[in-house]
Every structure is written in structure tokens, then in C-alpha cells.
N, CA, C and O atoms as a Tinker XYZ file with bonds, in Angstrom:
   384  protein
     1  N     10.359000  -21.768000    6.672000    73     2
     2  CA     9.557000  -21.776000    5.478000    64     1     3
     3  C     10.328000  -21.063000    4.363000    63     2     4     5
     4  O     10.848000  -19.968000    4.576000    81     3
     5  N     10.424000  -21.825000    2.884000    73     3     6
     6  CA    11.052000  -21.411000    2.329000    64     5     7
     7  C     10.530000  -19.984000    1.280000    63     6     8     9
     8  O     10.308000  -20.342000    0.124000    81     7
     9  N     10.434000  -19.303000    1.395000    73     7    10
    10  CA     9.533000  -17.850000    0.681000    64     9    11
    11  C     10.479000  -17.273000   -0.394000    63    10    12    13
    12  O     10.620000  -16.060000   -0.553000    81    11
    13  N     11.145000  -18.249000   -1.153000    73    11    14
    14  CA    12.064000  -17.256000   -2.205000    64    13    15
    15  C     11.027000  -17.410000   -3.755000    63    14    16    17
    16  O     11.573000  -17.076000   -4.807000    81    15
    17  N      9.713000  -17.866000   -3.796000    73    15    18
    18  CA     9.108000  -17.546000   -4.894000    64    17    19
    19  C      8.244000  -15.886000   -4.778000    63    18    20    21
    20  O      7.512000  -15.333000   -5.600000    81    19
    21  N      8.589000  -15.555000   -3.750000    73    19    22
    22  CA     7.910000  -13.752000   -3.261000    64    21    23
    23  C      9.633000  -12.979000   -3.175000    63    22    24    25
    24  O      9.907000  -12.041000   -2.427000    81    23
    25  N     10.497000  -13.572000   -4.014000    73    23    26
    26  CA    11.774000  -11.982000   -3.998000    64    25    27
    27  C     11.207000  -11.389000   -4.907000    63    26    28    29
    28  O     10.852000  -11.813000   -6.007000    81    27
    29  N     11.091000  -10.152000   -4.352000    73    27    30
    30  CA    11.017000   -8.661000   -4.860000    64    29    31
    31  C      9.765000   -8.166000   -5.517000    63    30    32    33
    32  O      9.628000   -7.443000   -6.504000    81    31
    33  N      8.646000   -8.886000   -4.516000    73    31    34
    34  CA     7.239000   -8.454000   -4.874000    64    33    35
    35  C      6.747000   -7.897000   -4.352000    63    34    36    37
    36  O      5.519000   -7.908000   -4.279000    81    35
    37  N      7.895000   -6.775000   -3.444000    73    35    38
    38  CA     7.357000   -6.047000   -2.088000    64    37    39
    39  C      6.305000   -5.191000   -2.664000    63    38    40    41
    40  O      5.223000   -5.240000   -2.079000    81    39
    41  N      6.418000   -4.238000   -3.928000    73    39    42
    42  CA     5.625000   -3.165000   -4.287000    64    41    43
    43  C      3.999000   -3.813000   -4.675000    63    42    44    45
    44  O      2.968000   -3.145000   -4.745000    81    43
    45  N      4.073000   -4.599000   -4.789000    73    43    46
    46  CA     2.545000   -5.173000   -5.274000    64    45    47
    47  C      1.980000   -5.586000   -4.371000    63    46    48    49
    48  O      0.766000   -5.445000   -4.228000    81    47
    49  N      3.042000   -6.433000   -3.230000    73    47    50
    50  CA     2.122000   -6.986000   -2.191000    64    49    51
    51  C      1.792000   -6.260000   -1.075000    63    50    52    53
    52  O      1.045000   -6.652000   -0.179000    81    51
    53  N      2.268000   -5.357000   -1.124000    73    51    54
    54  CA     2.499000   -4.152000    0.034000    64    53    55
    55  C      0.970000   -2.936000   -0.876000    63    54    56    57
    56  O      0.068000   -2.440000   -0.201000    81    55
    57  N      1.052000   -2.805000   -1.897000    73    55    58
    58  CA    -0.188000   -2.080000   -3.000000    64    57    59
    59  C     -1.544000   -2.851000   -2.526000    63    58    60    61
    60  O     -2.405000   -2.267000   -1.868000    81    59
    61  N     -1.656000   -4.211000   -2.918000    73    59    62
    62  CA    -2.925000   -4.548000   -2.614000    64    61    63
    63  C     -3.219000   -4.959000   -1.343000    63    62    64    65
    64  O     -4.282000   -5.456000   -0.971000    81    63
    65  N     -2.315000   -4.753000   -0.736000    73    63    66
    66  CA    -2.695000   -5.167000    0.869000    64    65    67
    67  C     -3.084000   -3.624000    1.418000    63    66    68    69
    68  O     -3.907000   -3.650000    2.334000    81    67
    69  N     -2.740000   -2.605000    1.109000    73    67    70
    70  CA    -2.919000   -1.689000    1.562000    64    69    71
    71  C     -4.150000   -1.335000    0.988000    63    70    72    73
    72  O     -4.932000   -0.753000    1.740000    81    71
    73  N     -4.508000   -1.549000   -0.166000    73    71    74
    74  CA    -5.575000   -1.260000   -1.268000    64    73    75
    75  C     -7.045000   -1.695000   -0.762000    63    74    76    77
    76  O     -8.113000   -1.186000   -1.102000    81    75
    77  N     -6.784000   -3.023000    0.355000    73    75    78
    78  CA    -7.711000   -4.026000    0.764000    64    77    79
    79  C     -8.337000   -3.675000    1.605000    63    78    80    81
    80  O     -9.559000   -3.798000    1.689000    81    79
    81  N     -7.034000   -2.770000    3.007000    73    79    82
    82  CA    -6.755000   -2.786000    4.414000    64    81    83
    83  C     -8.175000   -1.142000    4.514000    63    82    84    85
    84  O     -9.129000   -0.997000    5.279000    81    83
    85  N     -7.604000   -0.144000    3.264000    73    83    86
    86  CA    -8.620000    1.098000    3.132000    64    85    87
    87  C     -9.805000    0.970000    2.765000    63    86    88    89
    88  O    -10.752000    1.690000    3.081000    81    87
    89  N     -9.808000   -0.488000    1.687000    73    87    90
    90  CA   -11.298000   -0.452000    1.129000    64    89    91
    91  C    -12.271000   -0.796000    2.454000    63    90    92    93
    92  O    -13.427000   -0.377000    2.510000    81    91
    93  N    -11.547000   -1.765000    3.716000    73    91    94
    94  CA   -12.526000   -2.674000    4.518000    64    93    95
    95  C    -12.246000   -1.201000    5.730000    63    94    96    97
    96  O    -12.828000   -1.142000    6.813000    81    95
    97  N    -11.539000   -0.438000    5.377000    73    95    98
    98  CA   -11.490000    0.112000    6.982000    64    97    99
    99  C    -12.463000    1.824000    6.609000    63    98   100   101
   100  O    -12.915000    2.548000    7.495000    81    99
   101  N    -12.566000    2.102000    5.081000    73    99   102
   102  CA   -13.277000    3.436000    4.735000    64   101   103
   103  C    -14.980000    3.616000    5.218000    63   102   104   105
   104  O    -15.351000    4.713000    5.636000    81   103
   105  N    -15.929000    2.482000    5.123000    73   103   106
   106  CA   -17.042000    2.893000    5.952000    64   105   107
   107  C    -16.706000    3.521000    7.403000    63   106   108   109
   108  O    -17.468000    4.375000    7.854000    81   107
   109  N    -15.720000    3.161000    8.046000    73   107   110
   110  CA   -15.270000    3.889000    9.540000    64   109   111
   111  C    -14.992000    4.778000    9.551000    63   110   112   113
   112  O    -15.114000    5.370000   10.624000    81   111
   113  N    -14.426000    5.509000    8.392000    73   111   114
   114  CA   -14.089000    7.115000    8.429000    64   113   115
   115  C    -15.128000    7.894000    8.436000    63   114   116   117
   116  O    -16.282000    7.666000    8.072000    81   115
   117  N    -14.527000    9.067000    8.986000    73   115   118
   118  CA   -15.664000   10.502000    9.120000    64   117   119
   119  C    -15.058000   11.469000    7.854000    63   118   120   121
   120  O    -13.945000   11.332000    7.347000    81   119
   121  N    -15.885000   12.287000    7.549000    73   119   122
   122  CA   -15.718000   12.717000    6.022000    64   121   123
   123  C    -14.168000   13.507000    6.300000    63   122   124   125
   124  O    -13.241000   13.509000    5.489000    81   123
   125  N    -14.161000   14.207000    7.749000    73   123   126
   126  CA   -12.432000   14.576000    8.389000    64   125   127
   127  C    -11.345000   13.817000    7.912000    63   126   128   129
   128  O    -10.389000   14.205000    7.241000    81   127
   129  N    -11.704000   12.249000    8.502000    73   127   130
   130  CA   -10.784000   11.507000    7.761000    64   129   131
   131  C    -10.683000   10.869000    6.347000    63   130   132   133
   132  O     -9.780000   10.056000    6.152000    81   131
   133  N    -11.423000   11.137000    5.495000    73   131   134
   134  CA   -11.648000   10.283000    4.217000    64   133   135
   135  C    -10.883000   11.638000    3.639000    63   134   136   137
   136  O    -10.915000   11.385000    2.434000    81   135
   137  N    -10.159000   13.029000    3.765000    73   135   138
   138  CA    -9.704000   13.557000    2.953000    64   137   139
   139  C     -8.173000   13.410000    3.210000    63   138   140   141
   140  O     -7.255000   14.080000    2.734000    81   139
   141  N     -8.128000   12.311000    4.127000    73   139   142
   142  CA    -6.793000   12.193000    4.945000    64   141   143
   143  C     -6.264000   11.273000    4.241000    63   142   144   145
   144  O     -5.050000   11.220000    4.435000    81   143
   145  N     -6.900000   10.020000    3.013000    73   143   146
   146  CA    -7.057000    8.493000    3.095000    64   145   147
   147  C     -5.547000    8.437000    2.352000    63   146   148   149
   148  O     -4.882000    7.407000    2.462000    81   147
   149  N     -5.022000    9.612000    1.573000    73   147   150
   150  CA    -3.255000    9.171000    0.663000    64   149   151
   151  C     -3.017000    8.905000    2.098000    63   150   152   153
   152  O     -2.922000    7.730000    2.453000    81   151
   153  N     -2.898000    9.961000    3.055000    73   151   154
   154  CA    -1.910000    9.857000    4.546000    64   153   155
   155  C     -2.061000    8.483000    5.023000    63   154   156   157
   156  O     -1.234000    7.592000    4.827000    81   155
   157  N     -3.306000    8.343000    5.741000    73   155   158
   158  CA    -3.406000    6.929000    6.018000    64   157   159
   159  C     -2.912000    5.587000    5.308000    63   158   160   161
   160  O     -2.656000    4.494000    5.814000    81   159
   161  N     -2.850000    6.063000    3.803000    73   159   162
   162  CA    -2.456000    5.080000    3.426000    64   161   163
   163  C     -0.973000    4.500000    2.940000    63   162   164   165
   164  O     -0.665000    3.347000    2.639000    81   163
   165  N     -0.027000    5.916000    2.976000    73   163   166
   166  CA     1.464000    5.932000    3.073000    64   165   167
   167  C      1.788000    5.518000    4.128000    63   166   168   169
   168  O      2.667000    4.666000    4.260000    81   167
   169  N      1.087000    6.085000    5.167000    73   167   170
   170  CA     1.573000    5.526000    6.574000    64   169   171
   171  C      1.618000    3.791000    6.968000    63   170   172   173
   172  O      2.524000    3.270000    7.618000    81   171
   173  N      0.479000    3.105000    6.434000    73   171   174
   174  CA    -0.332000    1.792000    6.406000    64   173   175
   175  C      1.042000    1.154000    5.690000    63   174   176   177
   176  O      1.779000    0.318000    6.212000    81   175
   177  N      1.209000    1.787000    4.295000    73   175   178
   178  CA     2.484000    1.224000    3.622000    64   177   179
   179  C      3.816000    1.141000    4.038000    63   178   180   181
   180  O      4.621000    0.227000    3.853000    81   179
   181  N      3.954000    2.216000    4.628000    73   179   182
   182  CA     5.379000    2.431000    5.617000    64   181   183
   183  C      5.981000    1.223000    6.935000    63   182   184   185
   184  O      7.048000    0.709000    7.272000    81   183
   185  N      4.299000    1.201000    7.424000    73   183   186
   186  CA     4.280000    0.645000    8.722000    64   185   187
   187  C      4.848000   -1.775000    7.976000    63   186   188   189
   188  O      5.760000   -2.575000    8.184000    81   187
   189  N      3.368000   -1.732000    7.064000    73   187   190
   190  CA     3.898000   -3.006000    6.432000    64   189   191
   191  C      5.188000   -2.949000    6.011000    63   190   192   193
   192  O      5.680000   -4.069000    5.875000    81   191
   193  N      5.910000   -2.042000    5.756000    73   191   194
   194  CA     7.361000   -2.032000    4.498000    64   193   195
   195  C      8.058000   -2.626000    5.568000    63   194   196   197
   196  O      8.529000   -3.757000    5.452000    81   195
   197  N      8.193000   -1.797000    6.859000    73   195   198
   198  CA     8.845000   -2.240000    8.043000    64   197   199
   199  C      8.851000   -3.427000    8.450000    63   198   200   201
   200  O      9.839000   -4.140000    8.627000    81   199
   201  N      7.558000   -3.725000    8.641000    73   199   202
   202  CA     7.068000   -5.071000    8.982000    64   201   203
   203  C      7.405000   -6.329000    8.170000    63   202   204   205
   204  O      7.430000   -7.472000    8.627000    81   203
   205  N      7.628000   -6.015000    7.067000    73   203   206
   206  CA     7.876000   -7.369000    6.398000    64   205   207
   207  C      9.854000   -7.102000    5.914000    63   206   208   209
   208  O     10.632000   -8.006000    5.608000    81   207
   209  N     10.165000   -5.640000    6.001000    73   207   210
   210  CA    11.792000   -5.646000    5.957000    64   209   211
   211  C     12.050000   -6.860000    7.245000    63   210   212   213
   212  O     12.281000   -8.000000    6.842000    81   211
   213  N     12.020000   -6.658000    8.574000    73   211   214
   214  CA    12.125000   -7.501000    9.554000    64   213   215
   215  C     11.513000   -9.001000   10.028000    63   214   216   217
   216  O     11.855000   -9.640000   11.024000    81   215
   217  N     10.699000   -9.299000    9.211000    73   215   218
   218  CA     9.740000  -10.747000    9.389000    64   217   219
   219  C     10.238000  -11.651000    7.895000    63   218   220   221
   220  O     10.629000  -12.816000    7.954000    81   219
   221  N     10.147000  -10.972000    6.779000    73   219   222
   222  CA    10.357000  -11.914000    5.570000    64   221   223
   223  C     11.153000  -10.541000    4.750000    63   222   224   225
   224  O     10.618000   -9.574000    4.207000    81   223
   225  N     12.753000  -10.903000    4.911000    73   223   226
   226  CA    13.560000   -9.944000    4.132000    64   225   227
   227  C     13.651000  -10.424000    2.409000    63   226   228   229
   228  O     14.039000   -9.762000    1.446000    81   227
   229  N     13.185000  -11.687000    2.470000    73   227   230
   230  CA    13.203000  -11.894000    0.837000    64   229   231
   231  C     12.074000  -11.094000    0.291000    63   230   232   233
   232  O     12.460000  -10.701000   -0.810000    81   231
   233  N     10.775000  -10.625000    0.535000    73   231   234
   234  CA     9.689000   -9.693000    0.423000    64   233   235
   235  C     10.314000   -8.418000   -0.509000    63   234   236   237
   236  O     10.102000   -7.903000   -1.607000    81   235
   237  N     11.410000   -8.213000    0.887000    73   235   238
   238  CA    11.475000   -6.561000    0.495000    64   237   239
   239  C     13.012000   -6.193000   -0.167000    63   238   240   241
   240  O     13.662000   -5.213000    0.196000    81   239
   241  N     13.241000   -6.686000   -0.695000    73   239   242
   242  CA    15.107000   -6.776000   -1.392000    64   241   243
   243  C     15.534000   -5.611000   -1.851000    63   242   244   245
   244  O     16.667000   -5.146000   -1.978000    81   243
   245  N     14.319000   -5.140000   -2.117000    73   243   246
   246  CA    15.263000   -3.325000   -2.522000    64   245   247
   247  C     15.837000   -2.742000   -1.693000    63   246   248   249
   248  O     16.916000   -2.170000   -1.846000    81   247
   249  N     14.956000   -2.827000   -0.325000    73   247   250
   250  CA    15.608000   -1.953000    0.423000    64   249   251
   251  C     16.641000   -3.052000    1.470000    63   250   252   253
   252  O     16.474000   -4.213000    1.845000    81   251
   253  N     17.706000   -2.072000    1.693000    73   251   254
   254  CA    18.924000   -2.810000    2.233000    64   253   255
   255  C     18.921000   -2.177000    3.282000    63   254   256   257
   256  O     19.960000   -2.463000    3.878000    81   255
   257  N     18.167000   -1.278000    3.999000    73   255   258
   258  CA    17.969000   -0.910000    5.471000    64   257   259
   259  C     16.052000   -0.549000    6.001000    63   258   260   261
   260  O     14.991000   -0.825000    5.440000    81   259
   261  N     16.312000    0.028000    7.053000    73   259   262
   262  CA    14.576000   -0.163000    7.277000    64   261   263
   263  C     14.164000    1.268000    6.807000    63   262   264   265
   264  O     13.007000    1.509000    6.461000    81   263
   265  N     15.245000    2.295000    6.807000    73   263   266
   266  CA    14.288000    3.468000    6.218000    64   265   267
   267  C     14.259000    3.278000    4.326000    63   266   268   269
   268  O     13.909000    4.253000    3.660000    81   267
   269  N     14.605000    2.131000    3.718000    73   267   270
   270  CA    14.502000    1.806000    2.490000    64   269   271
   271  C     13.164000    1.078000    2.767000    63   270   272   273
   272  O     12.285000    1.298000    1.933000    81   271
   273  N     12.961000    0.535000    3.439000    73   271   274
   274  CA    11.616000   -0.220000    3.576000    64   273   275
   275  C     10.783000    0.877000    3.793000    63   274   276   277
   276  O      9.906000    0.745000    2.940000    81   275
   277  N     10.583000    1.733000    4.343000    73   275   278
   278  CA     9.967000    2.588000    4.950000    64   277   279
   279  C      9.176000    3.451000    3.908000    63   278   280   281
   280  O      7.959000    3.573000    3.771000    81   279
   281  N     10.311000    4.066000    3.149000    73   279   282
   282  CA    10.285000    4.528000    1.851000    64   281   283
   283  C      9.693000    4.127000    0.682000    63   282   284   285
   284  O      9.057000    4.921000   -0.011000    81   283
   285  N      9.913000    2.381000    0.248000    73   283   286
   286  CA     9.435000    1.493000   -0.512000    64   285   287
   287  C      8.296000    1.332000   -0.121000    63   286   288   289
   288  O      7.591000    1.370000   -1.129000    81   287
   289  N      7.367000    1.088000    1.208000    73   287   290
   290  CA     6.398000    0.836000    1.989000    64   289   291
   291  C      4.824000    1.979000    1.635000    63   290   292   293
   292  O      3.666000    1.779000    1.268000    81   291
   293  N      5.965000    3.610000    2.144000    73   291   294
   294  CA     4.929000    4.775000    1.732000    64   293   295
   295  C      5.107000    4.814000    0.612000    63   294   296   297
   296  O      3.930000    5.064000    0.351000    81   295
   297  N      5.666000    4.780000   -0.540000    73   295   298
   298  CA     5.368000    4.811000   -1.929000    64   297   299
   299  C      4.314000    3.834000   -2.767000    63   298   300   301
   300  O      3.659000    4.177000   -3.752000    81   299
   301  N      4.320000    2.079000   -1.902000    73   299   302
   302  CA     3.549000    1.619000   -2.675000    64   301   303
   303  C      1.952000    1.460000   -2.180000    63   302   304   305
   304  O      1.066000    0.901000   -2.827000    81   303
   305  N      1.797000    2.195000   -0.664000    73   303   306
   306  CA     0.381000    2.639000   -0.461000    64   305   307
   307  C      0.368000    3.857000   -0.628000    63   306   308   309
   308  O     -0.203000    4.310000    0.365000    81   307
   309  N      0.799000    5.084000   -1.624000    73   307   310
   310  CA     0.386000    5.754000   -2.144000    64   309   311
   311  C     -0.077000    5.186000   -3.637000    63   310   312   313
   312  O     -1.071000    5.530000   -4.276000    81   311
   313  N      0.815000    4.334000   -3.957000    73   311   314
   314  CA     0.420000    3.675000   -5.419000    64   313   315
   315  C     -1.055000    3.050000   -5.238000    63   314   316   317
   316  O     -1.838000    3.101000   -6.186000    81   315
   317  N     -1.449000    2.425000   -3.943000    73   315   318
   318  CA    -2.816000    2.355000   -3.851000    64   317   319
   319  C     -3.839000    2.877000   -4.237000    63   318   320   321
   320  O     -4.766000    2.467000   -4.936000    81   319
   321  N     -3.549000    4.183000   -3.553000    73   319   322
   322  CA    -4.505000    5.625000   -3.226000    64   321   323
   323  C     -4.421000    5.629000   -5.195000    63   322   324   325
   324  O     -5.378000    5.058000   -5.718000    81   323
   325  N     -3.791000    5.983000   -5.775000    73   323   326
   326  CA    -3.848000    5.944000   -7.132000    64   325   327
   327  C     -4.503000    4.995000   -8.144000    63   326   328   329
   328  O     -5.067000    5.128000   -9.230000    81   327
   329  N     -4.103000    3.697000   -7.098000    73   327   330
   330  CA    -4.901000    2.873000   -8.599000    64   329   331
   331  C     -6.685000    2.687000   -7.958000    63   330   332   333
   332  O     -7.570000    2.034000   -8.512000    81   331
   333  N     -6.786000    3.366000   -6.847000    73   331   334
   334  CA    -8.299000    3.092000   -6.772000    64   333   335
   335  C     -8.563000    4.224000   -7.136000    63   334   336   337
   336  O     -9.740000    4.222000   -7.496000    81   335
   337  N     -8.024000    5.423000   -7.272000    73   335   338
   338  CA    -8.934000    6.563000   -8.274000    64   337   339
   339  C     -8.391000    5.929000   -9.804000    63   338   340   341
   340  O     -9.110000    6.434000  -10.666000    81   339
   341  N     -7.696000    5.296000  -10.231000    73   339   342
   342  CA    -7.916000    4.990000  -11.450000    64   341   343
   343  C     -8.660000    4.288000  -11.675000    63   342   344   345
   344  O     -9.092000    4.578000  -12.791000    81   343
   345  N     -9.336000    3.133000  -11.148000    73   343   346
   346  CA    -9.942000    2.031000  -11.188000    64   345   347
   347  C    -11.733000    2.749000  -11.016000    63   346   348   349
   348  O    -12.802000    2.425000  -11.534000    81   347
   349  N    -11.342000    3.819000  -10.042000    73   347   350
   350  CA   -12.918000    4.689000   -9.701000    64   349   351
   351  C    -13.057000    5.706000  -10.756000    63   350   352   353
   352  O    -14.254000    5.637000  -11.035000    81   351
   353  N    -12.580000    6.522000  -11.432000    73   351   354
   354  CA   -12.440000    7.094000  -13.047000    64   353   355
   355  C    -13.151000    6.361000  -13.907000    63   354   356   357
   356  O    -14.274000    6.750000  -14.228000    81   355
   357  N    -12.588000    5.107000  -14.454000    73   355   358
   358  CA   -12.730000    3.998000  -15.491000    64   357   359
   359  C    -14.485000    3.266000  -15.615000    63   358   360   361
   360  O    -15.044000    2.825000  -16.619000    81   359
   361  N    -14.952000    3.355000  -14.324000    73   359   362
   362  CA   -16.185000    2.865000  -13.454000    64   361   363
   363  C    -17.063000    3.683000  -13.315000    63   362   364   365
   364  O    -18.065000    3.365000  -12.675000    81   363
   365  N    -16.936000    4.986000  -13.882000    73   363   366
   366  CA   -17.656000    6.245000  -13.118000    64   365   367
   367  C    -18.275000    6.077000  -14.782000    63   366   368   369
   368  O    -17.641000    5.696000  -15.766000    81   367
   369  N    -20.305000    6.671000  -14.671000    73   367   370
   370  CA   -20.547000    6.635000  -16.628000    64   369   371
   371  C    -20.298000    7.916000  -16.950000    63   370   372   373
   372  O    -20.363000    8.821000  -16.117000    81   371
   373  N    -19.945000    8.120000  -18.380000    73   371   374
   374  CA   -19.989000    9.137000  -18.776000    64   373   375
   375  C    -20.531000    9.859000  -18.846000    63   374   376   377
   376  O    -21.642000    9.344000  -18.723000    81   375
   377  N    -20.713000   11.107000  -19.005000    73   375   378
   378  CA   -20.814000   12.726000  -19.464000    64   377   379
   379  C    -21.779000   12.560000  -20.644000    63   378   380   381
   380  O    -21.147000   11.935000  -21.496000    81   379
   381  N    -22.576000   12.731000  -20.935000    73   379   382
   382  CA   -22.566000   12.854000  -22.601000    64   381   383
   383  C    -22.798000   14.768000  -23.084000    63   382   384
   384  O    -22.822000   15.108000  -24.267000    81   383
């Protein structure tokens, strides 16, 4: 299968997949783990970065080994953890 219209969309697709993976898996947490959810979710990113460095290397082109994936992976499910408190900020009513 030819997949060269996905070079170098690792950070986005690896963001909302992780973004998806916390929103459907957070009713399961205990309030222990919901202060854990950046961890879980660098890790979640790390684990995909890997996963798609070795299954679809056009995905992940930055990185040129697996601890570049790894790296690229926990950075863009921390970028998660970020854009859903930005997105939960923006959504929240104001103060008056």
C-alpha cells in the first residue's frame, strides 16, 4: 500500500490519536490515575511513535532511529495533554 500522502504527519497523527485513545479510556480512571493522565499519555505517544517508526516509516521521517520515534511519540501525546486543557480553558464560562 502506497502511504506517501501521510510523510511527515507523525506529530498530528500520533496528537489526535492519543487525544482520542484518553478521551475514550478517562471514565476508567480512578481520581489516582487522572493526575497521572500527561504520563499516560507520553507513554501512549511513545509506545505509537514506535509502533508506526516500524509498521509505516513514511509516518514518522523525523526520526531516523526508534529512540527518535520514541521521543517524537512522547512529545506529541504530551502535545495532547495540552491541547485538551486548551480546548477545556476556551469551553469553561466565564468569571464575571
Amino acid at each position: 500500500m502506497n502511504l506517501d500522502f501521510l510523510n511527515g504527519v507523525a506529530v498530528p497523527f500520533i496528537c489526535g490519536l492519543v487525544y482520542i485513545l484518553i478521551d475514550i479510556l478517562k471514565p476508567c480512571f480512578s481520581k489516582e490515575l487522572n493526575n497521572r493522565i500527561p504520563l499516560i499519555a507520553a507513554v501512549l505517544g511513545a509506545t505509537i511513535g514506535v509502533i508506526c517508526y516500524y509498521t509505516m516509516h513514511n509516518v514518522i521521517t523525523l526520526a531516523t532511529n526508534p529512540i527518535g520515534a520514541l521521543i517524537i511519540g512522547a512529545a506529541s501525546g504530551l502535545a495532547a495533554t495540552g491541547t485538551h486543557q486548551i480546548i477545556k480553558q476556551q469551553t469553561k464560562p466565564k468569571e464575571e
